[in-house]
Jmol script that loads the backbone (N, CA, C; Angstrom):
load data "model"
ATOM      1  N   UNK A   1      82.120 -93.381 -83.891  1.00  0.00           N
ATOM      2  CA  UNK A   1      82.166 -93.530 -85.341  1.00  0.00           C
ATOM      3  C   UNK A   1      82.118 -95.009 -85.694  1.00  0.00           C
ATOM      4  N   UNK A   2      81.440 -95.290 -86.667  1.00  0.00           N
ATOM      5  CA  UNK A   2      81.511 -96.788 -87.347  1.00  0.00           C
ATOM      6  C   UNK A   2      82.584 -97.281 -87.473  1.00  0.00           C
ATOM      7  N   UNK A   3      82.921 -98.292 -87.593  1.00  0.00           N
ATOM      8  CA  UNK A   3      83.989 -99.613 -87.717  1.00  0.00           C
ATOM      9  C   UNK A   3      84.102-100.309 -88.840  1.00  0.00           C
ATOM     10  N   UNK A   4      85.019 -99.790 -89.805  1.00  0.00           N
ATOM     11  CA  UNK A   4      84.944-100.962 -90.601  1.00  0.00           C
ATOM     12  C   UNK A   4      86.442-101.851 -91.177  1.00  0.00           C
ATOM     13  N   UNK A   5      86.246-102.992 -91.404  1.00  0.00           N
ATOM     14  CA  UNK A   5      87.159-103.858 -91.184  1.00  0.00           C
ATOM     15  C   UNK A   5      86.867-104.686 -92.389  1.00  0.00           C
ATOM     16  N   UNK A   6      88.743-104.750 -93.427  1.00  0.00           N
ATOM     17  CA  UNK A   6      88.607-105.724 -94.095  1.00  0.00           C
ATOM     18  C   UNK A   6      89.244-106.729 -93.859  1.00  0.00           C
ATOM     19  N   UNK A   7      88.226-107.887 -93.403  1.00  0.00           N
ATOM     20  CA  UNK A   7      89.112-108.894 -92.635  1.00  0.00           C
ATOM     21  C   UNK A   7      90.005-109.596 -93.807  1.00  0.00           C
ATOM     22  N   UNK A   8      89.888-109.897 -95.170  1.00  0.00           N
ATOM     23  CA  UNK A   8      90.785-110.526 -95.574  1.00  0.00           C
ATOM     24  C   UNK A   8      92.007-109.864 -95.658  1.00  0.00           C
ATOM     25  N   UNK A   9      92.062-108.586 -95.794  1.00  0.00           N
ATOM     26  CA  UNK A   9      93.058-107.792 -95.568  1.00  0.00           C
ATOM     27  C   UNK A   9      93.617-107.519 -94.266  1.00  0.00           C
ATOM     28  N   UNK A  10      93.291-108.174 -93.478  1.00  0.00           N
ATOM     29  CA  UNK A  10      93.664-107.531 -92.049  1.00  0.00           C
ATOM     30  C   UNK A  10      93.710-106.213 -92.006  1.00  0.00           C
ATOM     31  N   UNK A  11      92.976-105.121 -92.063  1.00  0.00           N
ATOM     32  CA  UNK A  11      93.058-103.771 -92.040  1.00  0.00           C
ATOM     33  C   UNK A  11      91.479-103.075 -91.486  1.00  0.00           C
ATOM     34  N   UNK A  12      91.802-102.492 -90.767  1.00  0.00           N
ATOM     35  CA  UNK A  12      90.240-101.665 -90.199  1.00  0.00           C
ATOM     36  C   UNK A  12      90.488-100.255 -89.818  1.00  0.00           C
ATOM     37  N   UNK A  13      89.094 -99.418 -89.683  1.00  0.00           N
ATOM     38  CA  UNK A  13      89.118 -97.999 -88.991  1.00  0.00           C
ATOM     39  C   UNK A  13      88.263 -97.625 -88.939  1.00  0.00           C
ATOM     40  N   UNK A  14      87.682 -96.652 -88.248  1.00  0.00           N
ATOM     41  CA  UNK A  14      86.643 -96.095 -87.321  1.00  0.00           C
ATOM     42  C   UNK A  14      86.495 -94.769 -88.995  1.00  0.00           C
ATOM     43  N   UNK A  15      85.391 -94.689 -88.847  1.00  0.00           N
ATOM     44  CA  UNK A  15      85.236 -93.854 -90.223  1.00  0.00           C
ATOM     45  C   UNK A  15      83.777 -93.174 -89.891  1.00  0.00           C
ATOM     46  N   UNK A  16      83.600 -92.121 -90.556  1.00  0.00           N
ATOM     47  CA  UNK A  16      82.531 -90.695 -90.650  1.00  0.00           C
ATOM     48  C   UNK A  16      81.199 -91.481 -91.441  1.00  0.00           C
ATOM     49  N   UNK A  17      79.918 -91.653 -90.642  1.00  0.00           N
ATOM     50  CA  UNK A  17      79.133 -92.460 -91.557  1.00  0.00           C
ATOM     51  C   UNK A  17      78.698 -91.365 -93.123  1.00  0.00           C
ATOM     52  N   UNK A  18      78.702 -91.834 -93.867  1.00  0.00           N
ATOM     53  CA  UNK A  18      78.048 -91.383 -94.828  1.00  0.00           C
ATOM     54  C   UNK A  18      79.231 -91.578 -96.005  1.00  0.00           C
ATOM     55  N   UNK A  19      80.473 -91.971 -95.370  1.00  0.00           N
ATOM     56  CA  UNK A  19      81.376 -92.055 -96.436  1.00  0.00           C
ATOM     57  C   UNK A  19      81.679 -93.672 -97.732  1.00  0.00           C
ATOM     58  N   UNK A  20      82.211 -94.152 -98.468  1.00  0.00           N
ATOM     59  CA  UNK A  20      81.933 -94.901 -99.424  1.00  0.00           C
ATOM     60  C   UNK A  20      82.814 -95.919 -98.993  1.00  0.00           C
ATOM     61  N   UNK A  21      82.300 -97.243 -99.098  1.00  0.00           N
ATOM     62  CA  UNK A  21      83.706 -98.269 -98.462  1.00  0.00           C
ATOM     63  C   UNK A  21      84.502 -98.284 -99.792  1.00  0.00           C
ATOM     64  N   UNK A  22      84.653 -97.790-100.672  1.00  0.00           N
ATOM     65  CA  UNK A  22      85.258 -97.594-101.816  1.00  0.00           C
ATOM     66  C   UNK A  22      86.682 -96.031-101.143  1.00  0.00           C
ATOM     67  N   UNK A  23      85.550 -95.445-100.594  1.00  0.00           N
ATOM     68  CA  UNK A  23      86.886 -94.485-100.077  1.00  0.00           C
ATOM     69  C   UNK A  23      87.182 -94.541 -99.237  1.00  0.00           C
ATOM     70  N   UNK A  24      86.871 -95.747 -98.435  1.00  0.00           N
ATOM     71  CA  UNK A  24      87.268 -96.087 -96.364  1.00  0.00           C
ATOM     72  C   UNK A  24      88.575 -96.911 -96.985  1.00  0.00           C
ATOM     73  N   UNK A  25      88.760 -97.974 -98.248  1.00  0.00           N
ATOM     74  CA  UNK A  25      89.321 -98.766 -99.016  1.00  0.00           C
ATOM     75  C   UNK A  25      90.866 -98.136 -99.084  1.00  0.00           C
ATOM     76  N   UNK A  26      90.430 -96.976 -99.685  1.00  0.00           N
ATOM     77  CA  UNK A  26      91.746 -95.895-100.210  1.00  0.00           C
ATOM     78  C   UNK A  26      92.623 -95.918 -98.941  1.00  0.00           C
ATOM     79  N   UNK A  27      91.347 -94.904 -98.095  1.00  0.00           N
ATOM     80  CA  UNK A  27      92.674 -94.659 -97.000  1.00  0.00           C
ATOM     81  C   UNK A  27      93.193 -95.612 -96.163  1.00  0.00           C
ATOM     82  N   UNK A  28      92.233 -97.161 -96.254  1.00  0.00           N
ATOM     83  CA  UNK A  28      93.098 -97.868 -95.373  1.00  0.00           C
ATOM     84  C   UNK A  28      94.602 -98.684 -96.284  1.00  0.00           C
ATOM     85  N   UNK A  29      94.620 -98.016 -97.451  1.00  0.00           N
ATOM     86  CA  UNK A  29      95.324 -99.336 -98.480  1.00  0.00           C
ATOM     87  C   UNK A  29      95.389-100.312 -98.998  1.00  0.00           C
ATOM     88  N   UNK A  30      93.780-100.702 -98.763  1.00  0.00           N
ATOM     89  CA  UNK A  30      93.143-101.979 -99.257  1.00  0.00           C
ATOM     90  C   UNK A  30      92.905-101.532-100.921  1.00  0.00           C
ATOM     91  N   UNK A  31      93.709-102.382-101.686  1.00  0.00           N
ATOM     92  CA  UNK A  31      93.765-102.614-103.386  1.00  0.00           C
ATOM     93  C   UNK A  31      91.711-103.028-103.638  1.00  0.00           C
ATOM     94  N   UNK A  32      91.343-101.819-104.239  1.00  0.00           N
ATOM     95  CA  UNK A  32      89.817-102.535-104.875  1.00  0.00           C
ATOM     96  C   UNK A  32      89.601-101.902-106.370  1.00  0.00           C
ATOM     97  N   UNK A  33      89.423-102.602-107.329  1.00  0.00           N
ATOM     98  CA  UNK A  33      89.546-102.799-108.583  1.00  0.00           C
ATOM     99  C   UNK A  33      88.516-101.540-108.926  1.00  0.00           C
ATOM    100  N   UNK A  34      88.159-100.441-109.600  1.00  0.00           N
ATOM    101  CA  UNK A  34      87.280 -99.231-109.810  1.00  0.00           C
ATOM    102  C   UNK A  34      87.653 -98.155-110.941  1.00  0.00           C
ATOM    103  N   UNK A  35      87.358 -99.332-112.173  1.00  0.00           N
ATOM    104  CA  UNK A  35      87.984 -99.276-113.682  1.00  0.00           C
ATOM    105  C   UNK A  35      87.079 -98.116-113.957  1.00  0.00           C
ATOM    106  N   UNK A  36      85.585 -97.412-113.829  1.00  0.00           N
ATOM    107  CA  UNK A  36      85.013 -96.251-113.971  1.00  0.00           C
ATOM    108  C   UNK A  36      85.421 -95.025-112.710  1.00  0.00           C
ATOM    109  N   UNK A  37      86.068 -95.409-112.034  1.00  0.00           N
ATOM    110  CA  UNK A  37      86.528 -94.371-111.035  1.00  0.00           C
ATOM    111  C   UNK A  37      85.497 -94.120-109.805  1.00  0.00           C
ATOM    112  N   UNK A  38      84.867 -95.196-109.833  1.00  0.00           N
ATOM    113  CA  UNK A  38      83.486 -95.404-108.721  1.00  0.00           C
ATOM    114  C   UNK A  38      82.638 -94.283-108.981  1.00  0.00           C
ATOM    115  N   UNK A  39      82.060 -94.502-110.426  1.00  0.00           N
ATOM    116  CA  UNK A  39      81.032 -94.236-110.758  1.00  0.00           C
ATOM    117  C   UNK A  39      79.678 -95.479-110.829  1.00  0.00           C
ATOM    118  N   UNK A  40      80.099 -96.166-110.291  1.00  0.00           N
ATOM    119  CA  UNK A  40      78.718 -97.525-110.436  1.00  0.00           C
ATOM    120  C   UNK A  40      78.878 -97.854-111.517  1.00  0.00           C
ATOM    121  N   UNK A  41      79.521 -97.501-112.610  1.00  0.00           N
ATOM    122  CA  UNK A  41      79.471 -98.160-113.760  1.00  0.00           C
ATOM    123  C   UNK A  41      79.991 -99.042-114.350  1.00  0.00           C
ATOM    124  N   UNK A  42      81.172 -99.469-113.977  1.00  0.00           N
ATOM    125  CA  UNK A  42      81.646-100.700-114.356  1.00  0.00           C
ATOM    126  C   UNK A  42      81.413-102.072-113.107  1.00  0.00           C
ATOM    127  N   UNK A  43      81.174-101.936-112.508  1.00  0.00           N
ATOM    128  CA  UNK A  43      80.508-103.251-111.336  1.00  0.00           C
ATOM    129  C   UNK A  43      82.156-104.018-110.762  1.00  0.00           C
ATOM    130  N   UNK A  44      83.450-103.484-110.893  1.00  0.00           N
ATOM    131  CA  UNK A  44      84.342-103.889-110.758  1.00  0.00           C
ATOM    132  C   UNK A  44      84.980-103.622-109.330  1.00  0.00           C
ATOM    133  N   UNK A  45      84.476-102.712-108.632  1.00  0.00           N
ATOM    134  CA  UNK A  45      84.627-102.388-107.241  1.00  0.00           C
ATOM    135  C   UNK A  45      83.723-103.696-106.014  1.00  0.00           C
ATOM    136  N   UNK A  46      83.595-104.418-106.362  1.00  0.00           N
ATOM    137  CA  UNK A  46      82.231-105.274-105.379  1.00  0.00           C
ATOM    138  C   UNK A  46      83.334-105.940-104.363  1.00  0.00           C
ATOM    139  N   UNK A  47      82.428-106.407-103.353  1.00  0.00           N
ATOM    140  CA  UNK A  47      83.071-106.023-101.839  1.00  0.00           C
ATOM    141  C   UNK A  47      82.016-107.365-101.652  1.00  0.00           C
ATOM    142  N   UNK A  48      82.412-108.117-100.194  1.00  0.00           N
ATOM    143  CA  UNK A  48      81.087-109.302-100.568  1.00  0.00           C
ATOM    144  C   UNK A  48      81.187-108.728 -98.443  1.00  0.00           C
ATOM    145  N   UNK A  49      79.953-108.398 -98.397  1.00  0.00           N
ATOM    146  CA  UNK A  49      79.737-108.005 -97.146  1.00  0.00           C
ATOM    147  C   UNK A  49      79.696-109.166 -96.087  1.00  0.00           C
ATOM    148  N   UNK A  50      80.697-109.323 -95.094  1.00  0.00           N
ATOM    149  CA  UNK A  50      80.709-110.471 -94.189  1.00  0.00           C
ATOM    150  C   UNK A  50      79.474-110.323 -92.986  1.00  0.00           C
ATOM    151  N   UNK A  51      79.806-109.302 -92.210  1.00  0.00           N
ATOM    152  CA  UNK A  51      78.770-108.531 -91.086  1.00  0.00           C
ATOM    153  C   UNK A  51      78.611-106.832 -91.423  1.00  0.00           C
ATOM    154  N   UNK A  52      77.100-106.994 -91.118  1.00  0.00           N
ATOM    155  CA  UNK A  52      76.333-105.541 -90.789  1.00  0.00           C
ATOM    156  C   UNK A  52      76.077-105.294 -91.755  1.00  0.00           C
ATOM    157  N   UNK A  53      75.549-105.663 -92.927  1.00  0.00           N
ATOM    158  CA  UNK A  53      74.199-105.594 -94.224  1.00  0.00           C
ATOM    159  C   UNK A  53      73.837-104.591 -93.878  1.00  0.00           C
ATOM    160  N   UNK A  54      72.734-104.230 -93.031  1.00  0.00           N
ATOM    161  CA  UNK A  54      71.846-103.387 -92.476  1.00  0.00           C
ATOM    162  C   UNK A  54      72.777-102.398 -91.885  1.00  0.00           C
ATOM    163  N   UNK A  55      73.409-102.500 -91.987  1.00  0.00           N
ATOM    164  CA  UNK A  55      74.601-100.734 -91.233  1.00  0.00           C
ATOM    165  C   UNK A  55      75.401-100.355 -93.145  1.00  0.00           C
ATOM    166  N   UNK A  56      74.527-100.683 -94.344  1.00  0.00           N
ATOM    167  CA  UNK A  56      74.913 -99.913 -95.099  1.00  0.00           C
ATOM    168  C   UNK A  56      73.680 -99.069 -95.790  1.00  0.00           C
ATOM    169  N   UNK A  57      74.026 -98.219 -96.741  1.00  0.00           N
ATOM    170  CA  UNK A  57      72.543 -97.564 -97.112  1.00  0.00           C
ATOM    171  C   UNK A  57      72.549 -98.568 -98.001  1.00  0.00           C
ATOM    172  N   UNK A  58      70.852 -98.617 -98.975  1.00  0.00           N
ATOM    173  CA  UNK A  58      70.268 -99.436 -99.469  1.00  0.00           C
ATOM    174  C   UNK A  58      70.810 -99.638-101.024  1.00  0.00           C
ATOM    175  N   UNK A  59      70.708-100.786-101.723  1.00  0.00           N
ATOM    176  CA  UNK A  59      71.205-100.998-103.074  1.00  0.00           C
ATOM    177  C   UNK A  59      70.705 -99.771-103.613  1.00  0.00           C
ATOM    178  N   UNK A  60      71.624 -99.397-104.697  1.00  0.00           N
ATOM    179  CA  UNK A  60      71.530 -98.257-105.619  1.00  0.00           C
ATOM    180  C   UNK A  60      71.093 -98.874-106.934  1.00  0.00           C
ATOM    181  N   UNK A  61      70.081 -97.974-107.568  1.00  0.00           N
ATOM    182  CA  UNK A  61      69.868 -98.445-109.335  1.00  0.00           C
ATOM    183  C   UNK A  61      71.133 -99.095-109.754  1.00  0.00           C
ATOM    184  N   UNK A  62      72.009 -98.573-109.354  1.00  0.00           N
ATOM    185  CA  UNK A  62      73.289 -99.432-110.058  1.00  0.00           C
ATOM    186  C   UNK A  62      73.830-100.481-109.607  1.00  0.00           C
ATOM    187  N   UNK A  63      73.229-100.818-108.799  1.00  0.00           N
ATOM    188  CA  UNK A  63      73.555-102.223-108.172  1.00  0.00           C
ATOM    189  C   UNK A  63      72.665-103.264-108.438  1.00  0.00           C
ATOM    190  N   UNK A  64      71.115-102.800-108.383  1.00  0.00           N
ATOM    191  CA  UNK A  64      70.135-104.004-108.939  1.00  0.00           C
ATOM    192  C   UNK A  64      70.235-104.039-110.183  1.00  0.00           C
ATOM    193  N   UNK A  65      70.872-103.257-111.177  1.00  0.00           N
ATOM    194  CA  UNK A  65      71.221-103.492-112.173  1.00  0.00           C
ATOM    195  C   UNK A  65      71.613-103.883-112.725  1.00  0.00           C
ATOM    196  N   UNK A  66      72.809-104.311-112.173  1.00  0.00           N
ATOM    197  CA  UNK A  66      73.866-105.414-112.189  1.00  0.00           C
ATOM    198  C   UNK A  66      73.411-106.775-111.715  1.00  0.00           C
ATOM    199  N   UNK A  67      72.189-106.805-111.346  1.00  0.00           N
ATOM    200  CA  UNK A  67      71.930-108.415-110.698  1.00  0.00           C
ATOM    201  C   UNK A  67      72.801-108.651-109.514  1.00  0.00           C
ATOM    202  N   UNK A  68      73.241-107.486-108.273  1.00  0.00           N
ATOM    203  CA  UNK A  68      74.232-108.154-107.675  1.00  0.00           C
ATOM    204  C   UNK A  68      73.561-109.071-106.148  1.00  0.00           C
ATOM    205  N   UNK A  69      73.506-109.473-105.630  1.00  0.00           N
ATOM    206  CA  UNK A  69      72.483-109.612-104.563  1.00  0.00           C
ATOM    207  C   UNK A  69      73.368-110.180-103.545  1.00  0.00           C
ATOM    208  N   UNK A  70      73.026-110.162-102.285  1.00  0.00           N
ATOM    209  CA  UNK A  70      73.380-110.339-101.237  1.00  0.00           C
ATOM    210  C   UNK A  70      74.561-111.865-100.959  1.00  0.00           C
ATOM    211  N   UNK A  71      75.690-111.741-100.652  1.00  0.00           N
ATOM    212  CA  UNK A  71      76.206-110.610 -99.667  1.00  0.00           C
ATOM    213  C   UNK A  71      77.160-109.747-100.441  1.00  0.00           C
ATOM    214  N   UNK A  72      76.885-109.382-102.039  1.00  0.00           N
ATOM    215  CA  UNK A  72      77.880-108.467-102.747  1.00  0.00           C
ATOM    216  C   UNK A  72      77.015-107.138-102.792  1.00  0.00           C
ATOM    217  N   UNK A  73      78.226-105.953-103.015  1.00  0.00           N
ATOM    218  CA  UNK A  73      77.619-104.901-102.479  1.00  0.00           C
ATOM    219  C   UNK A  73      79.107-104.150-104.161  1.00  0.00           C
ATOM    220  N   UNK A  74      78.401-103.159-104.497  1.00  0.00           N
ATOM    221  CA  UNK A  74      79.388-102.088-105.080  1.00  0.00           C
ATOM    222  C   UNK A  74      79.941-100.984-104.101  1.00  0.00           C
ATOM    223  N   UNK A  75      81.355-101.354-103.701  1.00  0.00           N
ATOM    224  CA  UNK A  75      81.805-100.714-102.976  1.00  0.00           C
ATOM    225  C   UNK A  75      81.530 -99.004-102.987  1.00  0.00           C
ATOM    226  N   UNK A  76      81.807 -98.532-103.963  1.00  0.00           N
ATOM    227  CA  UNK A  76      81.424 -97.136-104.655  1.00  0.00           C
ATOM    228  C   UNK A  76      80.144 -96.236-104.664  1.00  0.00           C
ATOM    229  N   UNK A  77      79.276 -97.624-104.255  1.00  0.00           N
ATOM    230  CA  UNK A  77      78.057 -97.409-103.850  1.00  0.00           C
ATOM    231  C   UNK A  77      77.510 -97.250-102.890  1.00  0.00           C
ATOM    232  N   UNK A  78      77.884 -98.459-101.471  1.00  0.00           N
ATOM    233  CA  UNK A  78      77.790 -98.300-100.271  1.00  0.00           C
ATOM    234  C   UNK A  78      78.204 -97.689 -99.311  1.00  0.00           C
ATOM    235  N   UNK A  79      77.380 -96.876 -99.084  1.00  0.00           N
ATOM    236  CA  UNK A  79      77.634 -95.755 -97.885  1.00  0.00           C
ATOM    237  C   UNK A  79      77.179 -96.149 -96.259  1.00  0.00           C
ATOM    238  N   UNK A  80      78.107 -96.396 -95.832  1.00  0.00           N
ATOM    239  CA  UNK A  80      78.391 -96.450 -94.012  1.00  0.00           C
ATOM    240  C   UNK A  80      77.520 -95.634 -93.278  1.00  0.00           C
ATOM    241  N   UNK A  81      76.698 -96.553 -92.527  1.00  0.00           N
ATOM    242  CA  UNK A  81      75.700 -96.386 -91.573  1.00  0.00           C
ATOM    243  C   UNK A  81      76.171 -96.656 -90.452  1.00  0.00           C
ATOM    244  N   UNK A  82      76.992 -97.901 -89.773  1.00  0.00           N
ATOM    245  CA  UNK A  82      77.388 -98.322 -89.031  1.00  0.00           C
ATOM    246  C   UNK A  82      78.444 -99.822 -88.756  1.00  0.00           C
ATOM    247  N   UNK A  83      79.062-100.350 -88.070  1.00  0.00           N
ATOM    248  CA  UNK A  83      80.066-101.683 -88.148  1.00  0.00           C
ATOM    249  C   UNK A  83      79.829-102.663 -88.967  1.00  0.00           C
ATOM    250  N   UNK A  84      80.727-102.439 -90.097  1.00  0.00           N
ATOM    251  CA  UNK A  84      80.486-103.588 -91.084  1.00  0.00           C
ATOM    252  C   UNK A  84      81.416-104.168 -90.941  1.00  0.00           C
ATOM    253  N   UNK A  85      81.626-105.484 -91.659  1.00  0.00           N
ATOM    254  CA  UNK A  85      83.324-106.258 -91.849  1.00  0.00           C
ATOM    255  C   UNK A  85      83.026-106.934 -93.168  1.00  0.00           C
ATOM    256  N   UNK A  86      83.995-106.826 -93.994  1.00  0.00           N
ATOM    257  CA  UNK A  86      83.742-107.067 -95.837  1.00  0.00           C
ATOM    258  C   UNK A  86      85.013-107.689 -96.324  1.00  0.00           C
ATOM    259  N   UNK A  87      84.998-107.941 -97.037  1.00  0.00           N
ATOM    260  CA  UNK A  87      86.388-108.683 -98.049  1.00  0.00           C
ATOM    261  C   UNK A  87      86.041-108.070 -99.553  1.00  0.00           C
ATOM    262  N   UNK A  88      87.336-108.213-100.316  1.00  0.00           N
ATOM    263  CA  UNK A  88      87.426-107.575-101.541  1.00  0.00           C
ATOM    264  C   UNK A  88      86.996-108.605-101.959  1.00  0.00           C
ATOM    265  N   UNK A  89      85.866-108.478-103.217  1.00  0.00           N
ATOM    266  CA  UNK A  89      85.572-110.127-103.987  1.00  0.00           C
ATOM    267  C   UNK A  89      85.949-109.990-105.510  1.00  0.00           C
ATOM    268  N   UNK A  90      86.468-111.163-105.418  1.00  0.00           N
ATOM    269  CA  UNK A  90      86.839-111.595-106.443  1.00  0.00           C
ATOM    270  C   UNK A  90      86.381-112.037-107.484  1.00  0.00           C
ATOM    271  N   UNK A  91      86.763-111.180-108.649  1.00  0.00           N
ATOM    272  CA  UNK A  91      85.648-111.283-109.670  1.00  0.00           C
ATOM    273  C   UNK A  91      86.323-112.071-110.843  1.00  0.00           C
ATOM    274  N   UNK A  92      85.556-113.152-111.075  1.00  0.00           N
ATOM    275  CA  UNK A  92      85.935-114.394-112.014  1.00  0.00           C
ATOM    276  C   UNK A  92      85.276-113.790-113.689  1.00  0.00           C
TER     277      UNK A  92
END
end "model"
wireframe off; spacefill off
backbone 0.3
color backbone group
């Protein structure tokens, strides 16, 4: 199973690909901000991807929508392909 790890959080786990780092987030107890309930719609869940870009599925309409571009990702959006490592980003 994939690996994923929030290093600013010190927290990681082996997780089922296809699931949302928005809900890998939950169960590890990592705090991520998801004011529409991770519906893509408020852009308040974003995650700034450290390693493994390419081990998530591809931006969603709701992400180029937002102008978000690399290395931020909508947590709610990105679905686990394989070993990523991410931090919660901080939205100014």
């Amino acid at each position: 199973m994939p690996r994923v790890s929030f290093v600013d959080e010190g927290k990681s786990g082996e997780f089922p690909a296809g699931r949302t780092l928005l809900s890998i987030a939950t169960d590890l107890g990592v705090r991520v901000s998801h004011v529409c309930g991770g519906d893509g719609a408020c852009g308040t869940c974003r995650i700034e991807v450290v390693e493994g870009w390419p081990n998530l599925t591809a931006p969603t309409p709701d992400e180029t929508y937002k102008e978000l571009e690399p290395p931020y990702r909508l947590s709610c959006q990105s679905k686990l392909l394989g070993d990523v490592a991410v931090k919660v980003a901080k939205i100014e």
